[in-house]
Structures are given as C-alpha cells and as structure tokens.
C-alpha positions in Angstrom: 4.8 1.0 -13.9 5.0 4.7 -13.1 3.2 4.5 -9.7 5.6 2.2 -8.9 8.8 4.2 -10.2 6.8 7.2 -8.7 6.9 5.6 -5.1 10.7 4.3 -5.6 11.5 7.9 -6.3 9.7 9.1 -3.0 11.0 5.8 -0.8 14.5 5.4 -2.3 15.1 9.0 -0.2 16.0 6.8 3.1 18.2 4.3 1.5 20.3 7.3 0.0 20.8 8.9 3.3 22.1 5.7 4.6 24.2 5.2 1.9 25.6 8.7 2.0 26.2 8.3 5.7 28.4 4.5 5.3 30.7 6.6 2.7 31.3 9.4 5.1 31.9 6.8 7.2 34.2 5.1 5.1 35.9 7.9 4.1 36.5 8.5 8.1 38.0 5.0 8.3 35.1 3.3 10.4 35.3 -0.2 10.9 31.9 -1.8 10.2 31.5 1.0 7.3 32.6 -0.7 4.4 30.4 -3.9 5.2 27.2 -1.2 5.5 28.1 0.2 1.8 27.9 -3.4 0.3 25.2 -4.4 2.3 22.9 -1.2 1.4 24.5 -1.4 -2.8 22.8 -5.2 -2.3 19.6 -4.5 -1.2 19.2 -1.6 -4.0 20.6 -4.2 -6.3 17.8 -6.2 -5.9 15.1 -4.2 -5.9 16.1 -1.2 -8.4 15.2 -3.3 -12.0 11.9 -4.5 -10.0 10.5 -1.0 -9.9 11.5 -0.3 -13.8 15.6 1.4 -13.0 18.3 -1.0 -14.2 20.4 1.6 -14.2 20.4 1.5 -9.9 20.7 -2.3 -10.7 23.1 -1.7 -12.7 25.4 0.4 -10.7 24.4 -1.1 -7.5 26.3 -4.3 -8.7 29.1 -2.5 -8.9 29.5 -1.0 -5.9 28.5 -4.5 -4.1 31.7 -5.9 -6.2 34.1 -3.4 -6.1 37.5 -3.8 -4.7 37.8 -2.1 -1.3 40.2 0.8 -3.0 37.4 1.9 -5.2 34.6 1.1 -3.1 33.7 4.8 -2.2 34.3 6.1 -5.5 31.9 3.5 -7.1 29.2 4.1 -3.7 29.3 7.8 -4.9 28.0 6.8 -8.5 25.4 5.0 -6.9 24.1 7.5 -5.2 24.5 10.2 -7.9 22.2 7.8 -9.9 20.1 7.7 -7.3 19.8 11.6 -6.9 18.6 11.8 -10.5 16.1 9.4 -10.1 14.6 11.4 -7.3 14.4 15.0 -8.7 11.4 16.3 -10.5 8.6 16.5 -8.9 5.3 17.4 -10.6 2.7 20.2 -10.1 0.5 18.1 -8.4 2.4 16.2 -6.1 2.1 16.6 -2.3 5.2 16.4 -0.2 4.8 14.8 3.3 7.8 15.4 5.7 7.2 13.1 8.7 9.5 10.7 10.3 7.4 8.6 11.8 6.4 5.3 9.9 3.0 5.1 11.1 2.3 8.4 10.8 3.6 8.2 7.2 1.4 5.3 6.6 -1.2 7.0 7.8 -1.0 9.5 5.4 -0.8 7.2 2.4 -3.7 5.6 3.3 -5.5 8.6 3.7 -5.2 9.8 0.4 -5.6 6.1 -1.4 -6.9 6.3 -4.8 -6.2 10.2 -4.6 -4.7 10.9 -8.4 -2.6 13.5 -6.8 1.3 11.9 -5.7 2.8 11.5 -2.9 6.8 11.9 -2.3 7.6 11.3 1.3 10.6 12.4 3.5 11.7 11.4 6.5 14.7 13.9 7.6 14.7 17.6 6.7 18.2 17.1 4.8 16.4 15.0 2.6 13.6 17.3 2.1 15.7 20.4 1.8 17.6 18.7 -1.3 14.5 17.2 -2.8 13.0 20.7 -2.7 16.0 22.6 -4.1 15.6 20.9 -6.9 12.5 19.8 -8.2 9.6 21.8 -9.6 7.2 23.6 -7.1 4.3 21.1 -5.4 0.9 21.1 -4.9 1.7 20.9 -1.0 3.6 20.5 1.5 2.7 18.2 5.2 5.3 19.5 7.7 6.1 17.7 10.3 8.4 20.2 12.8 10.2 17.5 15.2 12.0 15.9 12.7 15.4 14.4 13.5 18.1 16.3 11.8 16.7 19.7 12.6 13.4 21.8 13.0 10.9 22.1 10.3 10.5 25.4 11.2 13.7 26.3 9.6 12.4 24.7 6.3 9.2 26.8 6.5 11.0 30.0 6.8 13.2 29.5 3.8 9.9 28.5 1.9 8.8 31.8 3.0 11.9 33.4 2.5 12.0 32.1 -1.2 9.8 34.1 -3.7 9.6 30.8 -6.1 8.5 29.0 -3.5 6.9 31.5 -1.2 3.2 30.5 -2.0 3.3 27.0 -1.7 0.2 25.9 1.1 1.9 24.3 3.9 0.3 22.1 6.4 2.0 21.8 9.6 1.5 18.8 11.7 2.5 18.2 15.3 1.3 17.2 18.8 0.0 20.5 20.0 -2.7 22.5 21.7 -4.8 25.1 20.1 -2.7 27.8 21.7 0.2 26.7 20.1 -1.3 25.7 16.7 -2.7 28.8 17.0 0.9 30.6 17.2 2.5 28.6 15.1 -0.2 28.9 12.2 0.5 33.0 12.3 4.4 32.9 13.1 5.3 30.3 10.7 3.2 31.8 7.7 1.5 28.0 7.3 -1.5 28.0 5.6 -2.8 25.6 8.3 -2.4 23.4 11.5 -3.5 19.5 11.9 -3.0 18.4 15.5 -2.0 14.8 16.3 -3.4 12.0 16.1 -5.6 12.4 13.1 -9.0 11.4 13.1 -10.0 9.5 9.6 -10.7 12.0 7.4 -9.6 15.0 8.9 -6.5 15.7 6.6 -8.3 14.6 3.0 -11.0 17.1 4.0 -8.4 19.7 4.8 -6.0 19.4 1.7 -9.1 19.3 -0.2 -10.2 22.1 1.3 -6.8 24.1 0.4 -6.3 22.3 -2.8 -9.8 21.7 -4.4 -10.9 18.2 -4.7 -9.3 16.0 -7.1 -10.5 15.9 -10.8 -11.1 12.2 -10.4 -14.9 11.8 -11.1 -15.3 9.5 -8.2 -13.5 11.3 -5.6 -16.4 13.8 -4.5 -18.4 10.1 -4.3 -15.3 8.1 -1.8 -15.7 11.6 0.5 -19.2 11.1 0.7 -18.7 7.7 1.5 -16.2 8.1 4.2 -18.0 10.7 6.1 -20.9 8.8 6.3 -18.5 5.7 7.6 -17.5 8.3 10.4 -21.2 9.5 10.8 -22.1 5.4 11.6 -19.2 4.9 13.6 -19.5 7.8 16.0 -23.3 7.3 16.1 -23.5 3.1 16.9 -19.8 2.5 17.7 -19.7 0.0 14.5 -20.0 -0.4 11.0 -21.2 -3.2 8.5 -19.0 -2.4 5.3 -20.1 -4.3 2.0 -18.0 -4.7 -0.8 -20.1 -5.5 -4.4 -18.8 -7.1 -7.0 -21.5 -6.7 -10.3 -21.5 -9.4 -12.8 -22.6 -10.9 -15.5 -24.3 -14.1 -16.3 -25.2 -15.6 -19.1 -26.9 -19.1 -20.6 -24.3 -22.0 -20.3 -23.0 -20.9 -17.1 -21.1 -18.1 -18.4 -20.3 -15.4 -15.8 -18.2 -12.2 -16.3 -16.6 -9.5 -14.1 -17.6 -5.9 -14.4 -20.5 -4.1 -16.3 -21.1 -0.8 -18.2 -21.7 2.3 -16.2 -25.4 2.8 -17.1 -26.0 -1.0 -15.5 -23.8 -0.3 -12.8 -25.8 2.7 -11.9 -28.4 0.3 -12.2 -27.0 -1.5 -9.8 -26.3 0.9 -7.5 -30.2 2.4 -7.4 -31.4 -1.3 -6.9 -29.2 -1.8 -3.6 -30.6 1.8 -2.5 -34.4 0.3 -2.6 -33.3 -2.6 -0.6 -30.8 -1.1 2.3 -31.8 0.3 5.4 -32.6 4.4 5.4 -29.6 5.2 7.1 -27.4 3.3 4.6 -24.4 4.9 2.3 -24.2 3.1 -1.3 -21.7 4.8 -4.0 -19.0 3.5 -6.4 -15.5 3.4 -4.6 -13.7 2.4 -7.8 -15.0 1.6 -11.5 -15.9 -2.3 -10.2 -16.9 -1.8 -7.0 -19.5 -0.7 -5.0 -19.6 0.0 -1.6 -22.5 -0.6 1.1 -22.1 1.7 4.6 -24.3 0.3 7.2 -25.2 0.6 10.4 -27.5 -2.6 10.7 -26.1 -5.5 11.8 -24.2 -7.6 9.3 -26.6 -10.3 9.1 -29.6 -8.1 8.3 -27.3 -6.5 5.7 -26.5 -9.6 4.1 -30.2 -10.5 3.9 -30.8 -6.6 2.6 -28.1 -7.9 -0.1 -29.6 -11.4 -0.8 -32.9 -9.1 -1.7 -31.5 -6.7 -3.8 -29.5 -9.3 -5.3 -32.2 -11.2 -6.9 -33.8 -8.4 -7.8 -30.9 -7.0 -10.0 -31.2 -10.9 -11.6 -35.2 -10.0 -12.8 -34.0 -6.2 -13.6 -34.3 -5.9 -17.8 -30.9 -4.5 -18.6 -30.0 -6.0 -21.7 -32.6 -8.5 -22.0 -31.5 -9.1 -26.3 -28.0 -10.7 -24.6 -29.8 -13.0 -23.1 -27.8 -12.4 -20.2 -28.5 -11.4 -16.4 -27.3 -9.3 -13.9 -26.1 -10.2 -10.3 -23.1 -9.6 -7.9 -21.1 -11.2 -5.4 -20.5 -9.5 -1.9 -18.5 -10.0 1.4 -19.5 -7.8 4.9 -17.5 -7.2 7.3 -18.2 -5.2 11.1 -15.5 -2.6 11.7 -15.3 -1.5 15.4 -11.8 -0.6 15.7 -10.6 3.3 14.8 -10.0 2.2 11.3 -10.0 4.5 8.4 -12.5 3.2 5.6 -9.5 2.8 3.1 -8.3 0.0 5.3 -11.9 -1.5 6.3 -13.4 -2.2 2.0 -9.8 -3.3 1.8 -10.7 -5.9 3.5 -14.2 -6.9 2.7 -13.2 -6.3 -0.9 -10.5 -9.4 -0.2 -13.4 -11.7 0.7 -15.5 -10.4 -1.8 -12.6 -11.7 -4.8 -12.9 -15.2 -3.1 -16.6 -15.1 -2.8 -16.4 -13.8 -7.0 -13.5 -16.7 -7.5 -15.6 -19.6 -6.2 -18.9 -19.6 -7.6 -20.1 -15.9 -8.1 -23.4 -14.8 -7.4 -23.3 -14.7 -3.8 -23.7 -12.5 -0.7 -21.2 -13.9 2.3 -20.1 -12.7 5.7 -15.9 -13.0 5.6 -14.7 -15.5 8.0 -10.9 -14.3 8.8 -9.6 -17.4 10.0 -9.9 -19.1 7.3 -8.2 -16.8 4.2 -6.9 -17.9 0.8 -5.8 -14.3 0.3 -3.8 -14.0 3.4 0.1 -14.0 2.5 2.8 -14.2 4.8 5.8 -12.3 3.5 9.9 -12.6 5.5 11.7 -9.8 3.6 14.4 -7.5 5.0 14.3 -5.1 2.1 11.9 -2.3 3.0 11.6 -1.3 -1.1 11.1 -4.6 -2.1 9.2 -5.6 0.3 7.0 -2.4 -0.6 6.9 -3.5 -3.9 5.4 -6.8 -3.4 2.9 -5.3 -0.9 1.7 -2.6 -3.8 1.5 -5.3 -5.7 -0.7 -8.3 -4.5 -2.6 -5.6 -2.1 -3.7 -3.8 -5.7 -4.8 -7.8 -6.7 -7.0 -8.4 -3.2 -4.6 -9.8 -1.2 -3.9 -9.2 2.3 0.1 -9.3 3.2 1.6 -9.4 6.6 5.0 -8.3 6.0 7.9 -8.9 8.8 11.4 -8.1 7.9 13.2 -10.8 10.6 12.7 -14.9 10.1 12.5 -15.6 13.7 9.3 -13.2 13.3 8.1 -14.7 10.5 8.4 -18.0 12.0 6.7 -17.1 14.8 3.5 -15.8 12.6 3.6 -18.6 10.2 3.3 -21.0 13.2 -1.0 -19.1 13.7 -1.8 -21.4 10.6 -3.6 -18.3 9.2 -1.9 -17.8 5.7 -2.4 -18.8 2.0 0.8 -18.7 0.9 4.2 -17.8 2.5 7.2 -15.6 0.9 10.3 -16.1 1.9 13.9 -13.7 1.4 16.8 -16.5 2.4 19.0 -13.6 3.4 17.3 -12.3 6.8 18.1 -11.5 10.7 16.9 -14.0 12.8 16.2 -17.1 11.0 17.3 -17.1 7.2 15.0 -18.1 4.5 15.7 -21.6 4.2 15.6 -22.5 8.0 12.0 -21.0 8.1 11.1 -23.6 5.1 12.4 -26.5 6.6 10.9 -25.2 10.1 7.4 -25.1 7.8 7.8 -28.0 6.2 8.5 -30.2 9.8 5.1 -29.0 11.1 2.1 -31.3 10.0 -0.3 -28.2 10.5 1.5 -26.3 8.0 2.8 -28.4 5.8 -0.2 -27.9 3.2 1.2 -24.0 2.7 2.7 -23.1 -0.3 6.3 -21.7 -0.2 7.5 -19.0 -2.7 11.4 -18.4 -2.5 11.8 -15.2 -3.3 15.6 -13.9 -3.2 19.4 -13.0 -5.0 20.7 -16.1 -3.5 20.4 -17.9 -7.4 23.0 -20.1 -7.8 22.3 -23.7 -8.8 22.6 -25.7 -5.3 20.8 -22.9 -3.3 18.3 -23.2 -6.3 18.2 -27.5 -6.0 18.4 -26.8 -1.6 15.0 -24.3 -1.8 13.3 -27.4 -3.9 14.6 -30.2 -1.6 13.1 -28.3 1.6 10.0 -28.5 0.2 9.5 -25.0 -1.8 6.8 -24.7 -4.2 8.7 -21.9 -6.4 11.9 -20.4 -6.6 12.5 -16.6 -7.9 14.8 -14.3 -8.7 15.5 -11.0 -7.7 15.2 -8.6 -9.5 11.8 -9.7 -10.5 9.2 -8.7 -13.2 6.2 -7.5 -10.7 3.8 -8.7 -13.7 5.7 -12.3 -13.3 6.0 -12.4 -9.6 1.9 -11.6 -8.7 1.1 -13.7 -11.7 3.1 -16.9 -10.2 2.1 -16.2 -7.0 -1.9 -16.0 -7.7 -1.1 -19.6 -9.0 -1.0 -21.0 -5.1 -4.1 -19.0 -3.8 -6.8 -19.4 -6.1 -10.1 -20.2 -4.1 -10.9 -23.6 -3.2 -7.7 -25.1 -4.0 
C-alpha cells in the first residue's frame, strides 16, 4: 500500500486547492460554493480509505453532512488533514511541477519502475507549501509557465534559501537554445529540457545529475530503451516481445516464474536465436523483453526456435521438470515510449500464459480479454483502479463522463465495463441499461462500482443486468481480485 498512499499524497495536492478555493468562496458568500464544498468532501469521501487514510474518509463525511452553519469550519478540518497527509517528503523523491496532464503523464511514464518517487504539482502555490515544509528532494522538474505565477520566482527562493540552495533543478519549457541557454545561467538551474521530450531524454538526464538508481535492473531497462530508440529511428518500427518463462512439469503441471540462474538461462538461449541486431534483457524479475527490428513474424518464428530449445536445455533435469515460456509481439510505429509499448505486449503475453502456456503469439487488439472500460468522475479513484489492474496486465480506458463512456462501450472492444452511477452525461445506471439493450454487448460483464449503497439502488444495479455491485470505499486487494473474476482468458 505505500505506492499507493505515496501517489495519494502527491495527487490529493489538486483536490485541496479546490477545496481551499470553494471555502474562500463560501466564506465570500458565493452561490454555487457551498454545493462545490460537498461535492469535492464526496469524492475524497470515497476514495480516501481506498488508498489506506480513513481518517480523510473519515472527516470527508463530515464535511459532506454538515449543516450549512458549520460547513466551512468542518471543510477546514478536511483540509488540515489533508495538509498532514501531504508533508514529508523523502531524500529520494523527485518533485515534478508541471501543469499540464500530459506532460505530467509523460513524466510518470518516463520514470516507471524507477524506485525513486514522484510527488507532482500542478500550481506553484501548491509547490511552494509542499516545499516549505517537507524534507529536501532528490530533484526538482520545473516547469516556468505555470498558472498561478512564474516558476522562476520559485527557483530564486530555492536559490535564495541556503537549506535548499543545492537542490538540482531541471527546468522545462518550450524554448530555443538561446533562451535555454539564458535561462540555464540566470536562473542558477542545474539544467534545461526543451519541449516535447523525446523518450528517453529526461531518464538519461536525471540520471545523469542523480546517478542511476540502485535498482539492479535499472542500468539493464536503459539499455533496453536506447536500443528501442536506436530501432525506431533506424527502420521507423519495432517488434517488441514480452517473455513469460515457465515451468512444466509431468502431469501437465505448469508454473509461473523461475530462479535467476535459469532465467539467465533463458535469456542467453533467446540471444542464440534472435536476429544480430536484437536487444534481450530482463525488464522486471518475470519478464523478459525481446527489441527487434525484424518483422514480427520472423520474430515469432525466432521465438518458436528458441522456445523449444529452452524445453531440451538440462536445467534441473532431477525435477523432472522443463523449461519453456509464453510470449506476445507486438509492432510499435507510433512515437511511443517503450514503457507504454511491453505494457502492452506484456497484456497479451498474460492471456497467451492464462490459456494454455507454452506459446509464442502475435497480439490481436481487437479482440482483448484484458481491455476494461472504466466511467468514473473521480480523478483519485479512478487513478487508483488504473494503478491497480494496469500493475495486474490489464489495459484501462478511463473516461470520466457516461455519455463518453457510452459512446466507447458501443466499439465492442472491452472485457469488462466499470461503471460510477454518479457521473456527467449519462449516470451509471442509464449506461447499464443502454449496454444491456444492445445484442452486441450484451455478453460484457458489468461491475458497479460507486457510494450510491443503499438497498434499492443495490436491487436496481442487479435488475439492469449488473454482474457485481461494489462499494466505495473499496479494498484495492478485493476490488482487482473480483474483477479478474470476469476476464479470465477463454471465458
């Protein structure tokens, strides 16, 4: 759970600024103010106990109940608890200051699997008080258009500050090399990333400031991804492999996963049997990853060779037992990073493992167990549940109206559908019956996922045609665990 509570820290920071902003508001007399404070304490209701804070749940409640005469003073004891959650920061956390989502994204995705944290802001009001508070970080991203003030101004009190004087910042803006140039000495930053990124480009530079990671397989992801970058700038494309080793053993027995002297095994068997311009490396302790730039059939067939000789390799021959693996390849084309690219071949690669195992497959996108819709307004918990069942293979497409969802639900491409009843657009329980009416969908299962609990709405979801209902807050543990019950392969 601390990832999780370590990301509600660093996302929470939005939700508190608008929260802050309806009780100024309310204090002011605005109209529509007292409907934003309740409407803000709900969604933190629901999602604070998810991500391990009853506390926020707790007090949330209270403020979503509370008579209009103490409606600010209970709003204000939200977001004091709130505050406290978010200070503290540790030594080697990286602070990202961006207001851009997809820039923001970006930036997560760049440093996936990186054991260093990040907390992200996106005003410099927010980042000021964060700062002011916590413990110094490892770094600093800077973006300096932000919309509450220059970022220069928070660089220069950095500077300014001799406890927080040294701290490397990176600034990032849409520039030219004179005026990265100028900035870079004026500012005191300890360097300049112009944008748009390229993949790669700002790992390789906070690595470069910070040292890489102690993580034993980070040095072997970076060698990974620049030779991604190397194929994709040479042919345009990329076959990307995701390898699954297993075991199997008399009786049909099969396992998941092998020791690290096999698995390196493993590894120097695909390198015999992949083309000479091929990348093969461990991305995380059960995977492997296969860079390519051969077509995908020819690397299937490159797989299919090395997989049957890792089947007639002696590794532990008095077990009785045999090694194999299951693998998926897909072609990347688009300006993807490779994060997001095994991401998805490792998806197929879980379905190809689920179904029979042994097995070398090219993914087929249209037709996706793992592809879940998910209708939630929330931004945390909808974050949550993307952590989540993206962590287990799963691919989410998230939208936050139900018209949208609709809409999306109506391609016929999903697994499984979540639904929020409580959403712009079209609530929860119109989409259901909207899925339900349509012949071509009518196979999907349905999750129900809100704080609408009461018995009829309950006996309502059911009626429509729902496959679950559940409650928030929710156990994560509980909610991927009851999901994963509707997309298991070949069912």
């Amino acid at each position: 759970m601390d990832d999780l509570q370590q990301f509600y820290r660093s996302a929470v920071g939005d939700q508190v600024a608008a929260l802050e902003q309806a009780l100024l508001q309310l204090e002011s007399g605005a109209a529509t103010a007292e409907e934003n404070v309740r409407q803000l304490a709900h969604t933190l209701k629901g999602s604070g106990s998810s991500y391990g804070f009853p506390e926020v749940t707790f007090a949330a409640g209270h403020a979503e109940r509370a008579p209009a005469g103490e409606l600010w003073s209970k709003g204000r004891e939200l977001v004091e608890i709130l505050t406290t959650i978010t200070q503290g920061v540790e030594s080697n956390t990286i602070v990202v200051v961006e207001d851009d989502p997809l820039v923001s994204h970006f930036i997560g995705a760049e440093l996936a699997g990186d054991p260093r944290r990040l907390v992200r802001f996106s005003s410099l009001t927010e980042a000021e008080r964060f700062l002011s508070t916590a413990q110094t970080p490892a770094l600093i991203l800077l973006d300096l258009f932000l919309p509450d003030g220059d970022g220069r101004t928070l660089l220069h009190s950095l500077r300014d500050n001799e406890a927080t004087a040294d701290i490397p910042v990176i600034v990032m803006s849409a520039a030219t090399a004179e005026i990265r140039n100028r900035e870079v000495a004026e500012l005191a930053a300890t360097a300049f990333v112009s944008k748009p990124f390229h993949s790669g480009e700002l790992r390789a530079l906070i690595d470069d400031i910070l040292g890489s990671p102690s993580d034993g397989r980070m040095s072997e992801r970076i060698d990974l991804t620049d030779a991604y970058r190397a194929t994709m700038q040479a042919a345009g494309s990329a076959s990307i492999a995701c390898v699954l080793p297993e075991e199997h053993g008399p009786g049909g027995f099969r396992g998941s996963g092998l020791d690290e002297s096999a698995t390196e095994q493993v590894i120097q068997i695909l390198r015999e049997h992949v083309g000479p311009h091929c990348a093969v490396g461990v991305w995380e302790a059960a995977e492997i990853a296969v860079i390519s730039g051969d077509p995908p059939d020819v690397l299937i067939k490159q797989l299919d060779d090395a997989r049957y000789a890792a089947r007639n390799a002696p590794i532990h021959p008095e077990s009785h037992t045999v090694t194999s693996f299951s693998a998926a390849v897909i072609t990347e084309s688009a300006d993807e990073s490779l994060v997001n690219a095994f991401a998805r071949a490792r998806r197929f690669a879980l379905d190809v493992h689920e179904a029979s195992g042994d097995a070398v497959a090219a993914a087929d996108d249209a037709q996706h167990p793992r592809r879940v819709l998910l209708a939630e307004d929330d931004t945390l918990t909808a974050a949550l549940i993307v952590h989540r069942l993206e962590r287990e293979g799963y691919e989410v497409e998230h939208h936050a109206d139900g018209s949208a969802a609709l809409d999306a639900a109506n391609d016929d491409r999903f697994g499984l559908v979540v639904l929020d009843v409580q959403m712009p657009g079209a609530n929860g329980f119109d989409v259901l019956e909207r899925i339900r009416s349509n012949p071509a969908l009518n196979h999907v299962p349905v999750v129900m996922l809100t704080a609408v609990g009461g018995e009829r709405d309950v006996v309502r979801g059911f009626e429509l045609g729902a496959d679950d209902y559940i409650l928030k807050p929710f156990s994560p543990a509980e909610l991927t665990a009851r999901l994963k019950r509707f997309t298991r392969s070949g069912t």
